[in-house]
C-alpha positions as CSV (number, residue, x, y, z in Angstrom):
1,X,12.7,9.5,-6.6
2,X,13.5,11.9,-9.5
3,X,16.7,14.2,-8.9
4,X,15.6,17.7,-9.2
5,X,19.2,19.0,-9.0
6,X,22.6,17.5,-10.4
7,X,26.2,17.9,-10.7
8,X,27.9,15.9,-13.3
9,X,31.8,16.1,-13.1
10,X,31.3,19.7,-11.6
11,X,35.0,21.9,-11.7
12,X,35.8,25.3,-10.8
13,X,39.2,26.7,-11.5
14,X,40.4,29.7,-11.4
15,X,44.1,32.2,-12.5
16,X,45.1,32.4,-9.6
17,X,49.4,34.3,-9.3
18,X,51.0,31.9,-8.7
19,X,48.8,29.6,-11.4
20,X,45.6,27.6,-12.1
21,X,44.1,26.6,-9.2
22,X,41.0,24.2,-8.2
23,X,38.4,25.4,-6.2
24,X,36.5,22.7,-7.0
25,X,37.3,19.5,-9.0
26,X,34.9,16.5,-10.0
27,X,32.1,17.2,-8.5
28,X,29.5,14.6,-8.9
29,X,26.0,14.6,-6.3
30,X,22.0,13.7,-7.5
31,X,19.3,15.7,-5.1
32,X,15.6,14.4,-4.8
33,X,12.9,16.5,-5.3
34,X,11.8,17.3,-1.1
35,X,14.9,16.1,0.3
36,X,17.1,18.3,2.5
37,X,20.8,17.9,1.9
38,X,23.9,19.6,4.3
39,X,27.1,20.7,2.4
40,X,29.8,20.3,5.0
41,X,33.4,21.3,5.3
42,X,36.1,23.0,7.2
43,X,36.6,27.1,5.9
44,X,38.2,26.9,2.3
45,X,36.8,23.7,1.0
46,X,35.0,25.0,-1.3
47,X,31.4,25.3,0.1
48,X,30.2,28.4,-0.7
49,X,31.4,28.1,-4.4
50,X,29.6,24.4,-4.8
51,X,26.5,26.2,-4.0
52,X,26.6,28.9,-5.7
53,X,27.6,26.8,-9.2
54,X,24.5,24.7,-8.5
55,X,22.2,27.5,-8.1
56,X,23.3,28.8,-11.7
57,X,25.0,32.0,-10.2
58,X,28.1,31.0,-11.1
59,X,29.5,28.6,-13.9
60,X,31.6,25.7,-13.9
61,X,35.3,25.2,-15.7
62,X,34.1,21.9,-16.5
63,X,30.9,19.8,-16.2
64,X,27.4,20.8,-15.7
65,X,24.8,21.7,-13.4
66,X,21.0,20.1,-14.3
67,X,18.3,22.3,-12.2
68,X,15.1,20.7,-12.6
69,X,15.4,19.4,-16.0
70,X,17.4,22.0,-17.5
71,X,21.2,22.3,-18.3
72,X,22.1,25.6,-16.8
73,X,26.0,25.4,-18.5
74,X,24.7,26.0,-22.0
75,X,23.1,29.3,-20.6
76,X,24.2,33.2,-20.6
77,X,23.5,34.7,-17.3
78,X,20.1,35.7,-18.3
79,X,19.3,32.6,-19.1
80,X,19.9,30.9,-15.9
81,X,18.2,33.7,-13.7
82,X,15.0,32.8,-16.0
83,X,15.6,29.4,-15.4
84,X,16.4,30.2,-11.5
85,X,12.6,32.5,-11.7
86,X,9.8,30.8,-9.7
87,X,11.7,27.8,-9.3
88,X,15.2,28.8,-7.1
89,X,14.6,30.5,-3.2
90,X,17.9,31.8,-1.5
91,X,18.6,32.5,2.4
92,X,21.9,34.1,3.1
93,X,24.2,34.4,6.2
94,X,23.7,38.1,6.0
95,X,19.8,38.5,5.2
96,X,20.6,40.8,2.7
97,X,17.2,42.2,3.2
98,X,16.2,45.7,1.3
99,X,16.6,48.2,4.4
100,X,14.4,50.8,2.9
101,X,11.9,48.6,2.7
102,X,9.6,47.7,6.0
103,X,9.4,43.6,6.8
104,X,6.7,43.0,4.5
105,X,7.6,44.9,1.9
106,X,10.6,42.9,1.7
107,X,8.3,39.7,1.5
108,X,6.6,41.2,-1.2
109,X,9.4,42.2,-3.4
110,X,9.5,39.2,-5.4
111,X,5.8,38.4,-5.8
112,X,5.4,41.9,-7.5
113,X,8.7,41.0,-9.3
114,X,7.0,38.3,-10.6
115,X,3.6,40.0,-11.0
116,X,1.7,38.3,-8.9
117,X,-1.7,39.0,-7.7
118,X,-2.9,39.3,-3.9
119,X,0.9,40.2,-3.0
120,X,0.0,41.9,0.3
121,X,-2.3,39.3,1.6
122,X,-0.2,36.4,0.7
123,X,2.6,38.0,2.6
124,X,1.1,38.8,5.6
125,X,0.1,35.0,5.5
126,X,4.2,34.4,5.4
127,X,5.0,36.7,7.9
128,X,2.4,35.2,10.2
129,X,4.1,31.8,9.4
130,X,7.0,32.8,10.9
131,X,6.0,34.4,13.6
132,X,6.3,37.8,13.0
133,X,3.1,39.2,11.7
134,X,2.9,42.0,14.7
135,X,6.0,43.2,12.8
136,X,5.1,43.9,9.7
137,X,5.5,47.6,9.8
138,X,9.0,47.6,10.8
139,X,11.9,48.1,9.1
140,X,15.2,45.8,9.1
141,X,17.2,48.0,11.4
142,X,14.4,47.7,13.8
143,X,14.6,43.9,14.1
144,X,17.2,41.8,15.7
145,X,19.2,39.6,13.9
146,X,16.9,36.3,14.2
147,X,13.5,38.8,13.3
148,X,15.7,40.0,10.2
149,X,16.3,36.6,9.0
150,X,12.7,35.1,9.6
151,X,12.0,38.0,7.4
152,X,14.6,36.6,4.6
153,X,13.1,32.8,4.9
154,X,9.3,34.1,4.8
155,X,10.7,36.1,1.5
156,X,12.8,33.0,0.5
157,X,9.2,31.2,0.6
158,X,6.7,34.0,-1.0
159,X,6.8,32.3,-4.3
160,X,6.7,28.6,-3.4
161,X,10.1,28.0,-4.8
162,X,11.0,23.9,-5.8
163,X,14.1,24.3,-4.3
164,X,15.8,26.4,-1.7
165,X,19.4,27.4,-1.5
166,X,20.8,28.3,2.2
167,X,24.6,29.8,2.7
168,X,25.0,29.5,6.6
169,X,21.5,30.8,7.0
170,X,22.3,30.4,11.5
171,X,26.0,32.0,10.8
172,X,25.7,35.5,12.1
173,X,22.9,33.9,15.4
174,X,23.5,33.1,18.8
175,X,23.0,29.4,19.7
176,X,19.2,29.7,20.6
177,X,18.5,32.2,17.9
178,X,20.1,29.6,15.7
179,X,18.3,27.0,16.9
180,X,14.9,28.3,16.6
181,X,15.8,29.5,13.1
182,X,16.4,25.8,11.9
183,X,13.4,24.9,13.2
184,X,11.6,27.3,10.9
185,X,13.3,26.4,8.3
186,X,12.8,22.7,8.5
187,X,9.1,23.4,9.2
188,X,8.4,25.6,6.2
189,X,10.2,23.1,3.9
190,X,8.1,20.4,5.0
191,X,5.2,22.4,4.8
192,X,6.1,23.7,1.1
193,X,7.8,20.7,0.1
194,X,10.9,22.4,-1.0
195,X,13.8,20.4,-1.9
196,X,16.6,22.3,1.1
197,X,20.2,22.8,0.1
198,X,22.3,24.6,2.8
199,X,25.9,25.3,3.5
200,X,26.5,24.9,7.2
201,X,29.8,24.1,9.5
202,X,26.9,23.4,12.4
203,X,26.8,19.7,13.1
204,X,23.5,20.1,14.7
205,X,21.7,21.8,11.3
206,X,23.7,19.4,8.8
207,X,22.3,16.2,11.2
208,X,18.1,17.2,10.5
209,X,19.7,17.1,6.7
210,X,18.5,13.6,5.1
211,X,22.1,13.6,3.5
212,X,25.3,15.1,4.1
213,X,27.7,15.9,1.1
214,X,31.5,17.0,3.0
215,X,33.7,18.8,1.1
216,X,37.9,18.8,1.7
217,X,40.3,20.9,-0.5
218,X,37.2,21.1,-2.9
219,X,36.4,17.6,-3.4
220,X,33.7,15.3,-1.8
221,X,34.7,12.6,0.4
């Protein structure tokens, strides 16, 4: 199956005071389009900074990043968030949903972005999806923390995005909150065919994963 997203001898380094130091060194991984793939690794290894270097919003010291055909290291920032438009989805740990904005309005936000037509109806067809569509209205200080981040997946899904980039998207749940939340999240990426790349430490989230990558002092073993 045809990779949608590499790493080719990926390294971060930064100045650091007491020198140069490795975040990340020699990164190499191939992702197929609709797989679902689990970045492991203790606090530190580097996990958070792997992602964010593959989803163009950060750029390597060395090597490159290939997103769906294109070579985000020769681009300037603008450049890659074109690149990222349409095609990249993000969940965070933190929802970082828009609090002045009620729980569809969030959804909507990037299919008015991206000038879309039939915004409204297309995210009340989201929000239904994940089970939420008798809380529309509300805002994100009105939700708990599992409402607030099916919120952040519907959105993550509102413009059908090839691939989807989670950072600990069940790190700030309780255990059954958590657990419900993967469950949506594996659903809607089987149902949208979304090629899943998520940061966890949970075993139990990386194991639904058709491949785990595990970092250690910022390389993969």
């Amino acid at each position: 199956m045809k990779a949608i997203l590499e790493a080719i001898n990926l390294s971060k380094t930064v100045t650091a005071p007491e020198g140069e130091l490795t975040i990340l060194g020699a990164i190499n991984l191939s992702i197929p389009a609709g797989s679902s793939v689990a970045i492991t690794g203790s606090s530190g290894s580097g996990k958070s900074t792997l992602l964010g270097l593959l989803a163009g919003l950060d750029t390597p010291s060395d090597g490159k990043v290939i997103l769906d055909g294109h070579d985000l290291s020769g681009m300037d920032e603008d450049g890659r968030a074109q690149c990222r438009a349409g095609r990249v989805g993000f969940v965070f740990q933190s929802f970082q949903l828009v609090h002045s904005l009620s729980a569809l309005e969030n959804i909507m936000l990037p299919m008015e972005l991206g000038d879309l037509a039939n915004a409204r109806e297309r995210s009340k067809e989201i929000l239904q999806q994940v089970g939420l569509s008798e809380r529309g209205s509300h805002y994100p200080s009105q939700l708990s923390g599992g409402e607030q981040q099916r919120v952040a997946i519907a959105r993550a899904y509102a413009l059908q995005p090839k691939i989807l980039f989670a950072d600990e998207p069940t790190g700030n749940l309780d255990q059954k909150t958590g657990s419900t939340i993967i469950d949506l999240l594996f659903d809607m990426n089987k149902h949208s065919q979304t090629t899943l790349v998520l940061v966890t430490h949970d075993t139990n989230l990386a194991s639904r994963c058709d491949v785990t990558y595990q970092l250690e002092a910022g390389r993969l073993i």
